[in-house]
N, C-alpha and C positions, 0 to 999 in steps of 0.2 A: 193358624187360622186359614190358610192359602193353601187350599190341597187343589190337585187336579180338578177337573166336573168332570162328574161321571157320565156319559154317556146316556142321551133319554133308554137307550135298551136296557141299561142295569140299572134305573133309577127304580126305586121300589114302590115310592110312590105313585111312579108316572104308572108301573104298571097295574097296580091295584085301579088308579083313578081310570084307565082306560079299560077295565076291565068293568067297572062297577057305574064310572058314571058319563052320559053323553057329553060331546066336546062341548057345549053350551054350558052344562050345567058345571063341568070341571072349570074351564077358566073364570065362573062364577065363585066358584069355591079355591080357587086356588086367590082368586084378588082378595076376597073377604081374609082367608090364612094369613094375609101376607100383608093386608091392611092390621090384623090383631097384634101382629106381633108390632108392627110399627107404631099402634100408638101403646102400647106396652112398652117400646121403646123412648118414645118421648115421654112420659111419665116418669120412666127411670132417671130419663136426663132432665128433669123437674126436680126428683130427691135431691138427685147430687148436685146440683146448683145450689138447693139448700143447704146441706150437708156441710161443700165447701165453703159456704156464706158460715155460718156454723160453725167451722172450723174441726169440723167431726169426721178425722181422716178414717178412723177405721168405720165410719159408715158409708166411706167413699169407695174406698176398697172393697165393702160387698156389693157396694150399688156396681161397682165397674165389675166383678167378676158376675154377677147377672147378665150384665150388657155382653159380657164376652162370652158368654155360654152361650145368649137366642142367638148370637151374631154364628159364631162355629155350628149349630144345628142348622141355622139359614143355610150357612154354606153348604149342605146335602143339597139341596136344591136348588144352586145357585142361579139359575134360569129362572124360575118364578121368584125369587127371592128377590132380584133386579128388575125384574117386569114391574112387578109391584112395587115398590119403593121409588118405580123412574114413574108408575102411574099417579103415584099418592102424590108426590112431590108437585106432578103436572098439574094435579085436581085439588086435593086438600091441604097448601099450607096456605093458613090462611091469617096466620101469626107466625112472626120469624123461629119462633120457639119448635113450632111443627116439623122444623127443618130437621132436627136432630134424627128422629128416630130412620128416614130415608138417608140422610148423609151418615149416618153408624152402618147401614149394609151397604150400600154403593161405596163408601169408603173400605168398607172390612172385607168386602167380594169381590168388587169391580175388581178385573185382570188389568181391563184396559183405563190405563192411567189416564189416559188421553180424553177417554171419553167422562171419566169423573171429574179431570179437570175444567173440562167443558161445559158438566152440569152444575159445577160450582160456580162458575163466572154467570150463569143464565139468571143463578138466582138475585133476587133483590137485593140492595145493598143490605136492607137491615136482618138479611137470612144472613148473609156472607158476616156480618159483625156478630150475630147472635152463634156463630159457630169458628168463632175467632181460634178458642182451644182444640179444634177439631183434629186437626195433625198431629200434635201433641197427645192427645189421649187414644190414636189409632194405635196410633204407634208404639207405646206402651201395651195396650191391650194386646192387637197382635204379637206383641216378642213376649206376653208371655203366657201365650196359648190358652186352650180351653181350659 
């Protein structure tokens, strides 16, 4: 899940969006992008909650190989993928639960450990407890790739 970042010169995106749309109107569309996938991600981390209430591991298993595909596509664009997720986090959780889909990219992107450990401690206690499994299923996810 952890490859380099490529460079905004070879990003394919950046260079279509800077081709096609004004800086205003890009980092409008890049926060919206980045806000979708995120509550796309807190949904998923809604199934699998059920799922393991359920006891329905091979529904957990798809639900987690979903999570680990938006999370390795994120990582193309690991700059707005972070921007957003540090902005959602700042703006919209507004239930502990909301936590998920921001700490699944900041956790699966972030390089700087330091700085994720940082945004984990900011949050509330009942985000920090609603995301108690959080290490545990990174971890897994990243070892075993897209």
């Amino acid at each position: 899940m952890s490859r380099p970042a490529r460079s905004s010169a070879e990003s394919v995106a950046s260079l279509a969006a800077a081709r096609d749309l004004p800086q205003a109107k890009r980092r409008s569309f890049y926060r919206r992008w980045s806000f979708f996938f995120i509550a796309d991600l807190n949904g998923l981390a809604d199934q699998r909650r059920l799922a393991v209430e359920e006891q329905d591991y091979a529904r957990v298993s798809t639900i987690e190989g979903r999570i680990r595909r938006i999370i390795a596509s994120l990582a193309w664009e690991p700059t707005v993928a972070l921007r957003g997720a540090y902005a959602f986090a700042r703006e919209k959780i507004d239930y502990p639960e909301d936590a998920w889909g921001p700490a699944l990219i900041i956790g699966g992107i972030e390089i700087d450990r330091k700085r994720f450990t940082r945004w984990f401690a900011s949050l509330k206690p009942e985000a920090q407890h609603e995301l108690a499994g959080l290490p545990d299923m990174l971890e897994r996810l990243l070892a075993e790739g897209p």
